[in-house]
Wavefront OBJ file of the C-alpha trace (Angstrom):
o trace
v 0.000 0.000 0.000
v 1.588 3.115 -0.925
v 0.897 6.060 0.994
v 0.654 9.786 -0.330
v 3.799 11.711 -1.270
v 5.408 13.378 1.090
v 5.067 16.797 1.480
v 8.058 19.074 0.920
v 10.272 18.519 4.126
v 10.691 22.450 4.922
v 7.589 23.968 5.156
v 6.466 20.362 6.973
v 8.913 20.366 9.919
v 7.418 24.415 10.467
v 4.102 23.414 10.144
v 4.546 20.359 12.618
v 6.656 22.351 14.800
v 4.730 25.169 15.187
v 1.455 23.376 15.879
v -0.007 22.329 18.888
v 1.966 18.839 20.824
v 0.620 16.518 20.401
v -0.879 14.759 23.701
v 1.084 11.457 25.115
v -0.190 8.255 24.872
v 1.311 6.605 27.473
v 1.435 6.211 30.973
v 4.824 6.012 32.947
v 7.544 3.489 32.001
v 7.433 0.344 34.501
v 10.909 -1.460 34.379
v 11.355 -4.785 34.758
v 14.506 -7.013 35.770
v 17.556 -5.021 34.849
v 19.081 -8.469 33.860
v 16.513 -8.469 31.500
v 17.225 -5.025 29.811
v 12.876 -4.565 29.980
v 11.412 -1.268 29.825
v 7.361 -1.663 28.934
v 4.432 0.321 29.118
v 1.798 -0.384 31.678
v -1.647 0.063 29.570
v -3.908 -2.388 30.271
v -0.980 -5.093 30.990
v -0.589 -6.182 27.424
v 2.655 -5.815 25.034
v 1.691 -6.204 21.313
v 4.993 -5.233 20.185
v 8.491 -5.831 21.365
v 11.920 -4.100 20.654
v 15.220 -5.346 21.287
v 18.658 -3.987 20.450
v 20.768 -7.057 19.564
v 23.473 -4.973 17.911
v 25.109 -1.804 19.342
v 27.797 -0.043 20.069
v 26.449 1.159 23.714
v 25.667 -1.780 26.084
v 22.505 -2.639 28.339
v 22.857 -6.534 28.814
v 26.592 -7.080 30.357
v 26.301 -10.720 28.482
v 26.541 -9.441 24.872
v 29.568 -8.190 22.895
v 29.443 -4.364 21.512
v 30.538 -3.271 18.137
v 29.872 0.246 16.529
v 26.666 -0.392 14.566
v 23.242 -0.784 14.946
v 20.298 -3.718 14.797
v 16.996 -4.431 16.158
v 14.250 -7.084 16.042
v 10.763 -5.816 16.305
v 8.753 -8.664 17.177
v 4.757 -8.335 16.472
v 1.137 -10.877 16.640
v 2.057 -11.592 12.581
v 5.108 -10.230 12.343
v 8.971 -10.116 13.191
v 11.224 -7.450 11.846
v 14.988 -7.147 11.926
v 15.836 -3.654 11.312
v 19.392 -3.598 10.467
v 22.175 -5.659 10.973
v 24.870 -4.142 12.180
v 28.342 -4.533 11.132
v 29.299 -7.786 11.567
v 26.778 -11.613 11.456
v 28.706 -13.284 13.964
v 28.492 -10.888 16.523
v 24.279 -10.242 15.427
v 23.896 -14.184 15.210
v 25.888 -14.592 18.981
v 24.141 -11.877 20.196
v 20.144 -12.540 19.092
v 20.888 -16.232 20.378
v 21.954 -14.435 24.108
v 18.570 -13.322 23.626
v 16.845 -16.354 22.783
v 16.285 -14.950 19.377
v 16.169 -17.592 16.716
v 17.496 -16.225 13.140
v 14.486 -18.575 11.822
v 11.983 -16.533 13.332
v 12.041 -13.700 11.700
v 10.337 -13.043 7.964
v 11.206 -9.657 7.417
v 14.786 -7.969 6.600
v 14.915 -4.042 6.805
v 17.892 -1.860 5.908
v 18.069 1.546 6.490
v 20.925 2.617 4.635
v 24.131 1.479 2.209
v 26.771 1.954 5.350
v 28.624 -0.898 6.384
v 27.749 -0.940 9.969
v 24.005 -1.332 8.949
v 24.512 -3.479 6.013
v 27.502 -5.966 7.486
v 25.589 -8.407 8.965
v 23.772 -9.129 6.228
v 25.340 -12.353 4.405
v 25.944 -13.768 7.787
v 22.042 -13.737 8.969
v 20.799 -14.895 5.582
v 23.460 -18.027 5.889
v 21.246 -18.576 8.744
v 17.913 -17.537 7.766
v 16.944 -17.031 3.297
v 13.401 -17.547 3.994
v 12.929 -13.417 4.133
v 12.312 -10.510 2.112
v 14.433 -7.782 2.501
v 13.195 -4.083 1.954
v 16.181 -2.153 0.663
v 16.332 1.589 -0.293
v 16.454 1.908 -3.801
v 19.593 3.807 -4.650
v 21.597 0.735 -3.099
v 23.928 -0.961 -5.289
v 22.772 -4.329 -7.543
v 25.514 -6.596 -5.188
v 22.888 -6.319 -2.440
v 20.369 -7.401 -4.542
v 22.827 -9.955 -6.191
v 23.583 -10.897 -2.361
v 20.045 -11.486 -1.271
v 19.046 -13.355 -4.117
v 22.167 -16.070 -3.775
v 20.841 -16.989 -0.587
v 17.318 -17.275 -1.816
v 15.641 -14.445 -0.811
v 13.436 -12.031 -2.001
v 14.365 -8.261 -1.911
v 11.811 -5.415 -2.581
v 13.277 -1.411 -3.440
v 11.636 1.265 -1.568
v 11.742 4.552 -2.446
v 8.843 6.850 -1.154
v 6.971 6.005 2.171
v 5.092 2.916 2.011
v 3.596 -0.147 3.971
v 5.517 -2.989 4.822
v 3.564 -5.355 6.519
v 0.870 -5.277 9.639
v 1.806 -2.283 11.964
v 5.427 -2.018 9.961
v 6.044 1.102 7.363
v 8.916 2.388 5.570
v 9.776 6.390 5.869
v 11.104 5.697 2.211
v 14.619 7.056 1.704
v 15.074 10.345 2.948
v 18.369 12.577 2.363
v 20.840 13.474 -0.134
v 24.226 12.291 -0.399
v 23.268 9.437 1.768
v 19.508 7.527 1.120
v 18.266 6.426 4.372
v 14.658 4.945 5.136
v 13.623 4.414 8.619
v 10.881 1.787 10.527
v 7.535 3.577 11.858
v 5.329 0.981 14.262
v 2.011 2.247 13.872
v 0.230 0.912 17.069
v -2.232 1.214 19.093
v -0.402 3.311 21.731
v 0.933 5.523 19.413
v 3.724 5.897 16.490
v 7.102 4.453 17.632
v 9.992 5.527 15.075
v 13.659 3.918 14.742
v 16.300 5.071 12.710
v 19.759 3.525 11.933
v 21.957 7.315 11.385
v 19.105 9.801 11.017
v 21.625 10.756 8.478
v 18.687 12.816 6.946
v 17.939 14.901 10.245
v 16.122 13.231 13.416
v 13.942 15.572 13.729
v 13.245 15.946 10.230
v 12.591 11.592 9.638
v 10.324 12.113 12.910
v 8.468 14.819 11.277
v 7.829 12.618 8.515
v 6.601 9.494 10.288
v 4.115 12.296 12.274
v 3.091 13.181 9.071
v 1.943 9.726 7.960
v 0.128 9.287 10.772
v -1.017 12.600 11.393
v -3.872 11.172 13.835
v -1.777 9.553 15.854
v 0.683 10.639 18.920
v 4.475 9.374 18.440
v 5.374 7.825 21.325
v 8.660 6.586 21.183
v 11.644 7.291 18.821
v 14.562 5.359 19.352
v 18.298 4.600 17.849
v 21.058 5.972 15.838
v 20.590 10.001 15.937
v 24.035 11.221 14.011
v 24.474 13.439 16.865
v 28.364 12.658 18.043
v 30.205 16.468 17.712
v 26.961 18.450 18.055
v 27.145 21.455 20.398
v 25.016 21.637 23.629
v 22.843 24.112 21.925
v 22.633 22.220 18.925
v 21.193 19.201 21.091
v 19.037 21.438 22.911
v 17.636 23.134 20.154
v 16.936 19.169 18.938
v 15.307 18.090 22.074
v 12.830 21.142 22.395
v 11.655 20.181 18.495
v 11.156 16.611 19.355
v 9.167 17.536 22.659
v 7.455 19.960 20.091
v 6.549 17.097 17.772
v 4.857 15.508 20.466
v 8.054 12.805 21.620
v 6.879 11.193 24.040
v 9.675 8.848 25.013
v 13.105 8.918 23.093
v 15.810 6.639 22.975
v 19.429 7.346 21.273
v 22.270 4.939 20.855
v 24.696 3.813 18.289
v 26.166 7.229 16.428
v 24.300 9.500 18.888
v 26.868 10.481 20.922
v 27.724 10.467 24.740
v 26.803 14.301 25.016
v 23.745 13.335 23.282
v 22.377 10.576 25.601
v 23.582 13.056 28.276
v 21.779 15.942 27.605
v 18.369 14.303 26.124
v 18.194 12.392 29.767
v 18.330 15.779 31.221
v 15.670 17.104 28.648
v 13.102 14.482 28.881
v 13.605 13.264 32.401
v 11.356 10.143 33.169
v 10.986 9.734 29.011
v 14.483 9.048 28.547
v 15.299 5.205 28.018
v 18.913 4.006 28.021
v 19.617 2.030 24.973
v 22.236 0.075 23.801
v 22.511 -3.621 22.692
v 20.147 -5.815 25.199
v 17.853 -3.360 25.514
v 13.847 -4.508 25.226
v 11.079 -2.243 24.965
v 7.619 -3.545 24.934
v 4.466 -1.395 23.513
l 1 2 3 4 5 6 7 8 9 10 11 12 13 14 15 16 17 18 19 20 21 22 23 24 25 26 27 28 29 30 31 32 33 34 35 36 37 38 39 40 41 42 43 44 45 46 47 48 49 50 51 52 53 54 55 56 57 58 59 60 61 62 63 64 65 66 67 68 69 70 71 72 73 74 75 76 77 78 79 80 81 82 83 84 85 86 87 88 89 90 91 92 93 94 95 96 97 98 99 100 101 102 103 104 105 106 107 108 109 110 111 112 113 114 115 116 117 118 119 120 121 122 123 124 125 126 127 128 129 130 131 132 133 134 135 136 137 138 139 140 141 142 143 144 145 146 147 148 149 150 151 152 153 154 155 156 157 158 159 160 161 162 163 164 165 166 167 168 169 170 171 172 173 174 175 176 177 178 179 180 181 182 183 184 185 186 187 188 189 190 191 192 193 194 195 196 197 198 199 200 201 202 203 204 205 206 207 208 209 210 211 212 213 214 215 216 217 218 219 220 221 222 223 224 225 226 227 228 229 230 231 232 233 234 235 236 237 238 239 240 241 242 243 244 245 246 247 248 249 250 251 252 253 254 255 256 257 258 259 260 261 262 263 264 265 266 267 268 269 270 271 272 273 274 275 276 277 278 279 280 281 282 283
């Protein structure tokens, strides 16, 4: 299902931003074993969906290795994504079976971008697991095609926003010198956004998943912000747009930055989550 173009990315992030916030969704975050790496939602006592980092450079879960990159399996009723996969497949296939994460379980491959620590751990999980179809952006290269394919898999291009499958959509690539798509959860509490660089702008890919959804509050965005260097004021300026947007909870690992996670868990207080490989969050 294709949904409508998207409208010019300027004049959207000012009308967006200079709206009303939008209202939160959820309640307060209840956590659950820290061996467990659990942050969920109380509301109603049910988790549809469930996110967990298995590949990061930051760490949450002592038992798994860290390496700069980025990967995530999104785990729905019909569904289970991996978004990314990091930088290397031995260190995504040692980690997700930590986890109790079995490569055979999931049936959908997303991949935000042509970098090497999104794209890495590619060959390695489809060795494991060709019974997938990979959404790709589609200004990468034919040897990623040619490299899903040989392990019998399907691949599908994506360029503007589109639906993926059950609560999973595609930003559709988003940037300039470097394409980038990122994963929107559309679900019943709310619009949950993860990026693998934001390489296109954080705020900028959340403005467009708020603009799909225009109904709906965005409760969560979490992952890879392209933040690392960014000046105090920069980051501030950044946090005050997302709580503008209507952010409810936020979540930034991988190429963020340690001023970054430092500054947004002064910003948003008690909606800050600390990410990094191991950590689950339920919705």
């Amino acid at each position: 299902m294709r949904l409508g173009s998207a409208v010019n990315g300027a004049s959207l992030l000012s009308a967006l931003l200079t709206g009303a916030a939008i209202l939160g969704m959820f309640s307060r975050f209840s956590c659950g074993s820290p061996d467990a790496g659990f942050v969920g939602l109380e509301v109603e006592g049910v988790d549809t969906l469930s996110i967990t980092v298995v590949y990061d450079n930051y760490q949450v879960d002592p038992r798994l290795t860290t390496s700069w990159g980025f990967a995530c399996v999104v785990a729905s009723p019909s569904h289970t994504v991996l978004f990314d996969t990091g930088g290397n497949g031995s260190i995504l296939l040692s980690n997700m079976e930590k986890l109790g994460i079995a490569p055979e379980d999931i049936d959908i491959v997303v991949i935000s971008h042509i970098h090497g620590d999104h794209v890495g751990g590619l060959a390695g999980f489809l060795e494991r697991n060709g019974d997938v179809r990979a959404y790709i952006p589609s200004s990468f290269p034919n040897s990623i095609r040619t490299e899903i394919t040989s392990h019998g898999a399907e691949y599908q291009d994506v360029d503007s926003a589109q639906h993926i499958a059950g609560v999973f959509y595609s930003t559709g690539e988003m940037g300039t010198s470097i394409r980038e798509q990122s994963l929107v959860l559309h679900s019943e509490r709310g619009i949950a956004v993860i990026t693998g660089c934001a390489h296109p702008g954080i705020v900028e890919i959340t403005a467009k998943a708020g603009q799909m959804f225009p109904s709906a509050g965005i409760c969560l965005v979490m992952g890879g912000f392209h933040l690392v260097g960014a000046s105090d004021s920069q980051l501030r300026s950044i946090a005050t747009q997302m709580r503008r947007l209507g952010v409810e909870k936020i979540a930034p690992s991988h190429c963020s930055g340690d001023r970054c996670r430092e500054v947004f868990r002064e910003e948003y207080g008690e909606g800050y989550i600390e990410s990094g490989v191991g950590r689950k969050v339920g919705l």
